[in-house]
N, C-alpha and C positions, 0 to 999 in steps of 0.2 A: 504494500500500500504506500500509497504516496502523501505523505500527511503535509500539509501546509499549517503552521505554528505564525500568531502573529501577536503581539503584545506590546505592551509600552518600554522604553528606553529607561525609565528607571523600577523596572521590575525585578525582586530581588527576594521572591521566595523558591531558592534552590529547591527548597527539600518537599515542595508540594510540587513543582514542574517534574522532579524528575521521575518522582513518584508516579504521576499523570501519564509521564512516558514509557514507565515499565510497564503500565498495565496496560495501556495499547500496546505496543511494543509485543507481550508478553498475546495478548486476546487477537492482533489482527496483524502482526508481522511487518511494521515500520520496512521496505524497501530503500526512500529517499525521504529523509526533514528537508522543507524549504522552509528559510529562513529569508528574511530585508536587509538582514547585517548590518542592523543597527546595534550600538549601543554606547556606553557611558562611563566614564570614570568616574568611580564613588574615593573621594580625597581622604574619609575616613578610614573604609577599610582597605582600600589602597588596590584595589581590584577594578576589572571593570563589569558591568551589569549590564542589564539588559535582558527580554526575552529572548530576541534575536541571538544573542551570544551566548546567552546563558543554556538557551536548547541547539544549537549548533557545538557547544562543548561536549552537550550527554551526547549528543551522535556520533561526535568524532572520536569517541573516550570508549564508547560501544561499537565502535566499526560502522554505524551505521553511516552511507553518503550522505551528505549532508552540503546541499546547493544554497549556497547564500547567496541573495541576490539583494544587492548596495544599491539603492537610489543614485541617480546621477545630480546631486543637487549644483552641481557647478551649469552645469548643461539646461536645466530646467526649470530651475530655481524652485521658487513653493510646489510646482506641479510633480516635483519629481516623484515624490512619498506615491501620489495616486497611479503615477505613468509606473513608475515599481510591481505597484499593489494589481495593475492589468497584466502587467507582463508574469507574473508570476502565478497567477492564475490562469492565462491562455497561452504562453508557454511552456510554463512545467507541467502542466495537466495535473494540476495533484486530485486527489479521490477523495479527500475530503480539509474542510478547513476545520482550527482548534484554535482559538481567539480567549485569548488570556487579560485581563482587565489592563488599558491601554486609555489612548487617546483618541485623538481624530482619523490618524491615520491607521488604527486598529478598527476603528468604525467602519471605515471606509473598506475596506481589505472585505470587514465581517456582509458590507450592501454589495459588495461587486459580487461577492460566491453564494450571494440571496439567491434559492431558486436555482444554478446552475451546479452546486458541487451541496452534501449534507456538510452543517454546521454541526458542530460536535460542543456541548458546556463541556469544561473540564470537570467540574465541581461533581461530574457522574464516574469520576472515575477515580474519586477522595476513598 
C-alpha cells in the first residue's frame, strides 16, 4: 500500500505517529510513505520535527521507501505547499491518505484526496 502521511511542521508526538504506523504497517503492509518534507528545528530539544520528517525517519529506520516530496517555494512562492499537495497525490498514486493535526496546508492535502483516495483518522489506530 501506498500511504500518503500529511501533518503540521511543528508536530512532535513520536510515540503516537509511530505507533499509528506499526499498526498499519503491521494490518495493511506500508509499500511506499509519501511524505512534503517539510519540517522544523525545535532550539530546545535540539532536533528537528515535523510530520513530514518525523514519519519519513520511521520508514527509513524500517526499510520502508519513503518519497519525500519538498515544495518548491523559491519557484512558486505561497502556491507551492498546494502545487506539492497535487502533485503528490496525482503523481505518487498513493491508496490512501493519513492526515495528522496540521495546518492549512494539511487541510488542503486532506480536500484535494476528498472523494478521490479513502481518508484514514489516525486516532482509529491508538
Amino acid at each position: 500500500m501506498r500511504l500518503l502521511v500529511s501533518g503540521g511542521r511543528t508536530y512532535d508526538d513520536v510515540e503516537t505517529l509511530e505507533k499509528v504506523l506499526e499498526r498499519i504497517d503491521f494490518a495493511h503492509c506500508i509499500d511506499v510513505l509519501i511524505e512534503g518534507g517539510q519540517k522544523r528545528w525545535d532550539k530546545e530539544q535540539k532536533r528537528f520535527i515535523g510530520l513530514d520528517h518525523l514519519a519519513g525517519s520511521w520508514a527509513r529506520r524500517r526499510g520502508v521507501p519513503n518519497w519525500s516530496i519538498p515544495a518548491d517555494w523559491d519557484r512558486y512562492g505561497k502556491a507551492a505547499g498546494y502545487r506539492r499537495n497535487h502533485q503528490m497525490l496525482h503523481e505518487c498514486s498513493p491508496d490512501v491518505l493519513l492526515p495528522f493535526p496540521g495546518g492549512p496546508g494539511t487541510a488542503d492535502m486532506t480536500t484535494q484526496c476528498w472523494g478521490v483516495i479513502p481518508i484514514w483518522n489516525w486516532r482509529d489506530f491508538i
